[in-house]
mmCIF file as gemmi writes it, N, C-alpha and C atoms, coordinates in Angstrom:
data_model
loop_
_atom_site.group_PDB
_atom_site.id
_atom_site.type_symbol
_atom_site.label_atom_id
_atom_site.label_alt_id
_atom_site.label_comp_id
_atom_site.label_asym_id
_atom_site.label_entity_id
_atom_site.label_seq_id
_atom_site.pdbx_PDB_ins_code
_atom_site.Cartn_x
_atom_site.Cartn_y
_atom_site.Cartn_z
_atom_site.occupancy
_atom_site.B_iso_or_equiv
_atom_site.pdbx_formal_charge
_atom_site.auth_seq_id
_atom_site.auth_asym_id
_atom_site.pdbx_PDB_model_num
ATOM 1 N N . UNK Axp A 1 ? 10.554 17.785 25.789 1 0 ? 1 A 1
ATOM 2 C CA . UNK Axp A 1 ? 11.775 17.614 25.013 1 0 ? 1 A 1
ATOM 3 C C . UNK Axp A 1 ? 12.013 16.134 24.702 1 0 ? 1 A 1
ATOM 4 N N . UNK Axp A 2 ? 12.192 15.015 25.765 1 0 ? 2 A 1
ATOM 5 C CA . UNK Axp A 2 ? 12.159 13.744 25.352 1 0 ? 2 A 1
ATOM 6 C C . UNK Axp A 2 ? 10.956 13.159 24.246 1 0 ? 2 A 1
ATOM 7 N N . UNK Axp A 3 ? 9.802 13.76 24.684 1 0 ? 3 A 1
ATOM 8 C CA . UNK Axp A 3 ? 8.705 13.181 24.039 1 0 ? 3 A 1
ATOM 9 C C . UNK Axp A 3 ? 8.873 13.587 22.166 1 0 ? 3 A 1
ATOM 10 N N . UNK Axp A 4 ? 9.405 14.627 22.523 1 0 ? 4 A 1
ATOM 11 C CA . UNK Axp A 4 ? 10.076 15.225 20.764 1 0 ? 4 A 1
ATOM 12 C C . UNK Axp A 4 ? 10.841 14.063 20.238 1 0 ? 4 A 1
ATOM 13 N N . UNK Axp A 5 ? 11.919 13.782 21.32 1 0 ? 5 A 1
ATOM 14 C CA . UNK Axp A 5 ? 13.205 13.144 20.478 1 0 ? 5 A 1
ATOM 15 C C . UNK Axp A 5 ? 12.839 11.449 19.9 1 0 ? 5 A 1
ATOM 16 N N . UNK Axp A 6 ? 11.395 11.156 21.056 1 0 ? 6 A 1
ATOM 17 C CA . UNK Axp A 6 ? 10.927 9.972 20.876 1 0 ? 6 A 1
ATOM 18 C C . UNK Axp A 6 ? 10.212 9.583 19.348 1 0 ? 6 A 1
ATOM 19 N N . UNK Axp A 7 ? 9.606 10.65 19.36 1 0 ? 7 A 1
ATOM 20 C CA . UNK Axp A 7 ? 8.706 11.124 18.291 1 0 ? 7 A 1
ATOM 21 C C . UNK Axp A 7 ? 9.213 10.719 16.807 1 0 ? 7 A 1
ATOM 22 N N . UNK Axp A 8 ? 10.38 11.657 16.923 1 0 ? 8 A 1
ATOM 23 C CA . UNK Axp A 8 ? 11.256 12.091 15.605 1 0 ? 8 A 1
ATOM 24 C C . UNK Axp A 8 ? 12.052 10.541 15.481 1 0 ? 8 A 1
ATOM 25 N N . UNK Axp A 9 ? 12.684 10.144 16.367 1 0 ? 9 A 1
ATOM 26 C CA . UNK Axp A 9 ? 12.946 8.366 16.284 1 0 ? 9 A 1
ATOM 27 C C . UNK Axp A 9 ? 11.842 7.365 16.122 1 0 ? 9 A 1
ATOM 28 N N . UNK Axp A 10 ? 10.687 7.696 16.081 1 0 ? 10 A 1
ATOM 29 C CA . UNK Axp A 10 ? 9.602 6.501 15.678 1 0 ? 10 A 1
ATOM 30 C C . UNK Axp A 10 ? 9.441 7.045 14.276 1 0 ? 10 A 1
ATOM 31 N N . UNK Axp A 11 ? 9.414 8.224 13.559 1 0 ? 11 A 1
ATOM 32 C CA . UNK Axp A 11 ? 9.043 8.486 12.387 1 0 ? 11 A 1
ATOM 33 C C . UNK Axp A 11 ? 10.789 8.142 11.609 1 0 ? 11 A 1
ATOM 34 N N . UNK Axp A 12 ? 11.132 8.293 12.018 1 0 ? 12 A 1
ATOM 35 C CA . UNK Axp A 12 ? 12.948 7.969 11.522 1 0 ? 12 A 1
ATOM 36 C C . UNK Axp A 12 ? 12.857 6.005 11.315 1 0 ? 12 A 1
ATOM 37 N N . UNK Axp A 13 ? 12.319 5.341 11.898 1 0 ? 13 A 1
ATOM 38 C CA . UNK Axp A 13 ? 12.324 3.688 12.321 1 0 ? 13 A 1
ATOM 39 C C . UNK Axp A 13 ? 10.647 3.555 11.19 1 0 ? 13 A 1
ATOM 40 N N . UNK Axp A 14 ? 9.848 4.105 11.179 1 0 ? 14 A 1
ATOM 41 C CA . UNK Axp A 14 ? 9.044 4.125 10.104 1 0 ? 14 A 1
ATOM 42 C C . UNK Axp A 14 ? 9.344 4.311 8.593 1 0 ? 14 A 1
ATOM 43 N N . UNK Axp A 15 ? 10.134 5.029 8.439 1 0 ? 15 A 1
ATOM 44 C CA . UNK Axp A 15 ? 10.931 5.474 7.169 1 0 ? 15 A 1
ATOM 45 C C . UNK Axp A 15 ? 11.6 4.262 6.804 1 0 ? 15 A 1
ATOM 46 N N . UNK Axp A 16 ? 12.318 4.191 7.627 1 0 ? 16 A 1
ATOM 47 C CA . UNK Axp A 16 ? 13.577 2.703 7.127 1 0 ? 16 A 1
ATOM 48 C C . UNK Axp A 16 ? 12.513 1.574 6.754 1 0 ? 16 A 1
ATOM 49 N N . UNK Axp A 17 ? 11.58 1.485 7.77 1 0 ? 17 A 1
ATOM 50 C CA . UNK Axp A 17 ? 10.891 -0.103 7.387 1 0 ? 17 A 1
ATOM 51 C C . UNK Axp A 17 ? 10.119 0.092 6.165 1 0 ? 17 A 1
ATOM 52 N N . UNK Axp A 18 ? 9.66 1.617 5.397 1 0 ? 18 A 1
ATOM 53 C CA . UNK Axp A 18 ? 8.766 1.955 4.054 1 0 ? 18 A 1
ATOM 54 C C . UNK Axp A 18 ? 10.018 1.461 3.08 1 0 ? 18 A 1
ATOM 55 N N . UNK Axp A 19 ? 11.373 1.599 3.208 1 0 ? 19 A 1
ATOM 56 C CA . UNK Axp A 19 ? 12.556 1.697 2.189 1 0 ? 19 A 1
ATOM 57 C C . UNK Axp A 19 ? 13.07 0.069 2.312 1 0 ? 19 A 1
ATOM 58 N N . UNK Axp A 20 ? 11.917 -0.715 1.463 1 0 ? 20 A 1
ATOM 59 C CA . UNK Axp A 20 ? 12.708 -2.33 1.714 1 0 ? 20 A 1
ATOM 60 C C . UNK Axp A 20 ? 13.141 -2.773 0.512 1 0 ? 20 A 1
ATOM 61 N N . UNK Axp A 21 ? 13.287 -1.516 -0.513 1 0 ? 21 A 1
ATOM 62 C CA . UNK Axp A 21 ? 13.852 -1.474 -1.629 1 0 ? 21 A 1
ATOM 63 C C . UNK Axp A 21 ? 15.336 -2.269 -1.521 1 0 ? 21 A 1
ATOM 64 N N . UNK Axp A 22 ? 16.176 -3.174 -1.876 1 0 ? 22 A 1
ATOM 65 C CA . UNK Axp A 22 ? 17.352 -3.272 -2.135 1 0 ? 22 A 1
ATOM 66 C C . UNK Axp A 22 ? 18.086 -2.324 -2.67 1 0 ? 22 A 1
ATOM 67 N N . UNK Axp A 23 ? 19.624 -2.264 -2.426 1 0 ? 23 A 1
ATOM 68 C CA . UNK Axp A 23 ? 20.25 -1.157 -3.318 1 0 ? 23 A 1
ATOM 69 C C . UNK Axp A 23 ? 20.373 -1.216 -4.775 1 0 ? 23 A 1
ATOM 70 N N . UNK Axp A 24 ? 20.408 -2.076 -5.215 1 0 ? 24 A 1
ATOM 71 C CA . UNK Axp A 24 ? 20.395 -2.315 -6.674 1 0 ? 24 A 1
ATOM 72 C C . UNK Axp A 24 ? 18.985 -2.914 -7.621 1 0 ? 24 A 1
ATOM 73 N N . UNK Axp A 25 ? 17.76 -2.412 -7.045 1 0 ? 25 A 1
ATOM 74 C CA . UNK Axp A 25 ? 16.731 -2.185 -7.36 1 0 ? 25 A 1
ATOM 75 C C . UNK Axp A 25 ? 16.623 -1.229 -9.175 1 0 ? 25 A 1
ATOM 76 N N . UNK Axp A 26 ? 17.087 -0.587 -8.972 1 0 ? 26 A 1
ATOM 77 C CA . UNK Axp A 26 ? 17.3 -0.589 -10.518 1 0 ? 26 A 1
ATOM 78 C C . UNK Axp A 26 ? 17.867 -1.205 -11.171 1 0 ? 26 A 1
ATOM 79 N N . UNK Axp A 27 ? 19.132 -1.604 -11.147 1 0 ? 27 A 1
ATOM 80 C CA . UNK Axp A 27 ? 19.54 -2.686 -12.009 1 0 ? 27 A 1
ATOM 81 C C . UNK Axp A 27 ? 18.589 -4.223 -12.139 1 0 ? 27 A 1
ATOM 82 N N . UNK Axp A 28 ? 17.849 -4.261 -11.101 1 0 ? 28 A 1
ATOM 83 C CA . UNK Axp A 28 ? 17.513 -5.541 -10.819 1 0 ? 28 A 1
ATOM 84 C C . UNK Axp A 28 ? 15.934 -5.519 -12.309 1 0 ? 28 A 1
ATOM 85 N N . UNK Axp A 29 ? 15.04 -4.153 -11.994 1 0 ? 29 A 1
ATOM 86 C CA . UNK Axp A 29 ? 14.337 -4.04 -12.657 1 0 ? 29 A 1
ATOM 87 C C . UNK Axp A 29 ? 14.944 -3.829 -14.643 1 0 ? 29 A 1
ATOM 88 N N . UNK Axp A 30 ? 15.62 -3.258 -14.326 1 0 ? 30 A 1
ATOM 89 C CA . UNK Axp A 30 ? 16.107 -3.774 -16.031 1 0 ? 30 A 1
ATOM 90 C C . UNK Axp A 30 ? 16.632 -4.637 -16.151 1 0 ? 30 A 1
ATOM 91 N N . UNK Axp A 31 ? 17.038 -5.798 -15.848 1 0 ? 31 A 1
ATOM 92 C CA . UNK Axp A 31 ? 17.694 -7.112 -16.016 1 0 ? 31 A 1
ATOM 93 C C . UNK Axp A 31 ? 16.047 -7.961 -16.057 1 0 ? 31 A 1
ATOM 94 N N . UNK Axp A 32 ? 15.255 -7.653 -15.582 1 0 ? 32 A 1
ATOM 95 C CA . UNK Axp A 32 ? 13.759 -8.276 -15.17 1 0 ? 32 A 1
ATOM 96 C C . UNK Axp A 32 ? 13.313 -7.682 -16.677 1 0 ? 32 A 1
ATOM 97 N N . UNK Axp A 33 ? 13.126 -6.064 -17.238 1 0 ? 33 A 1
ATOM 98 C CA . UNK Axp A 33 ? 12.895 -5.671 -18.699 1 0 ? 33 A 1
ATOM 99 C C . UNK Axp A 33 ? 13.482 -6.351 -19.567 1 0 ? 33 A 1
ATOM 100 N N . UNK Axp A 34 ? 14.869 -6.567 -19.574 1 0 ? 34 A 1
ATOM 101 C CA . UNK Axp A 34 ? 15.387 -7.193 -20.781 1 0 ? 34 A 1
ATOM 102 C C . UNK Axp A 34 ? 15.033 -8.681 -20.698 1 0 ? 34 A 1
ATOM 103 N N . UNK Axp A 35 ? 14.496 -9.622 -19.769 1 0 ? 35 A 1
ATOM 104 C CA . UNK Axp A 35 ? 14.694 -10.85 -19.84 1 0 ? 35 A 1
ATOM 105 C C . UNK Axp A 35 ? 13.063 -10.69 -20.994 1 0 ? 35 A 1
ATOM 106 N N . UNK Axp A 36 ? 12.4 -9.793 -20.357 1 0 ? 36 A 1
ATOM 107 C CA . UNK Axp A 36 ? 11.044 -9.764 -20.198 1 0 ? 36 A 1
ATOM 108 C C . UNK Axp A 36 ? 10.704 -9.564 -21.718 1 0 ? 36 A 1
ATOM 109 N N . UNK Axp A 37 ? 11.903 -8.534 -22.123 1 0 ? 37 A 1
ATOM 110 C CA . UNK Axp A 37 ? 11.693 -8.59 -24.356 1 0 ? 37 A 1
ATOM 111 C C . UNK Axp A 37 ? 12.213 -9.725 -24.745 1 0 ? 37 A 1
ATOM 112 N N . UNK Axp A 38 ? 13.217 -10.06 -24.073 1 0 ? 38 A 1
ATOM 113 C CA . UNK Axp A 38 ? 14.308 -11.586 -25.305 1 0 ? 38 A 1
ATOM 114 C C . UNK Axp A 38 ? 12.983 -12.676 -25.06 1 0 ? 38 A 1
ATOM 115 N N . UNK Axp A 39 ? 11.882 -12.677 -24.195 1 0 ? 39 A 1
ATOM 116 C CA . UNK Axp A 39 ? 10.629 -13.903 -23.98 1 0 ? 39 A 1
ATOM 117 C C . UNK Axp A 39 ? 9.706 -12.885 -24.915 1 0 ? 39 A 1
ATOM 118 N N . UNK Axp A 40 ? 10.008 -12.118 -25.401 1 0 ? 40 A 1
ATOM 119 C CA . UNK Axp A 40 ? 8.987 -11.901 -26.736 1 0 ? 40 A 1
ATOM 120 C C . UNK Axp A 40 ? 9.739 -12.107 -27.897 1 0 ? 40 A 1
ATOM 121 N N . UNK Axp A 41 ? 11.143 -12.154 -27.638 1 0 ? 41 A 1
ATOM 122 C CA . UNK Axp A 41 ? 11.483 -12.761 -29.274 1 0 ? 41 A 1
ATOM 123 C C . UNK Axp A 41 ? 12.306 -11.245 -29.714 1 0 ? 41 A 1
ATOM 124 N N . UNK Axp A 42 ? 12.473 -10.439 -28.913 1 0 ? 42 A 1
ATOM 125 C CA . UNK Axp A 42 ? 13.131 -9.002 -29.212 1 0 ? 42 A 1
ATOM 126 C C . UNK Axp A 42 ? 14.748 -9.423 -28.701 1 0 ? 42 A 1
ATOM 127 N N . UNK Axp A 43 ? 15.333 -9.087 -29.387 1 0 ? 43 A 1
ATOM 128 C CA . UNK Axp A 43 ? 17.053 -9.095 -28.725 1 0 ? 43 A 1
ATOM 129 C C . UNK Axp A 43 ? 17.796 -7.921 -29.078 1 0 ? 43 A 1
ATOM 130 N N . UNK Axp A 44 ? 18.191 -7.027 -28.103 1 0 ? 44 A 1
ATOM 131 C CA . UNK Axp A 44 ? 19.138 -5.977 -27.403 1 0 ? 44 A 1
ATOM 132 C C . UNK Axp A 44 ? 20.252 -6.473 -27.9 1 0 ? 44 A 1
ATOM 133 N N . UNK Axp A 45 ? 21.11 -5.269 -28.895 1 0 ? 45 A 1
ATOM 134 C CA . UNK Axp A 45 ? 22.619 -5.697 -28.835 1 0 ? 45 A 1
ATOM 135 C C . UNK Axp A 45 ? 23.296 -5.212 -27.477 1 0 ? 45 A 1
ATOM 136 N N . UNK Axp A 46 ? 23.961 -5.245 -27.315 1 0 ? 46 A 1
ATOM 137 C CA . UNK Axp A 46 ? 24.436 -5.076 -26.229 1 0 ? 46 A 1
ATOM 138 C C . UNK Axp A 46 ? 25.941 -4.35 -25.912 1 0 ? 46 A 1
């Protein structure tokens, strides 16, 4: 029974350290797209 609960808490502490995503990881990547067209000369109204 312990060796379960150990188990399920090392795969739980594995998970978190795969997710080093920030929370605003999407916004961050379209602010990174749009900079990424206006340096080709494209401009977004907005």
């Amino acid at each position: 029974m312990q060796e379960k609960k150990e188990k399920e808490e090392q795969k739980s502490q594995e998970a978190r350290q795969e997710k080093k995503l920030s929370e605003t990881w999407a916004q961050d990547a379209l602010g990174d797209l749009e900079d990424w067209i206006e340096e080709q000369g494209i401009y977004i109204r907005q």
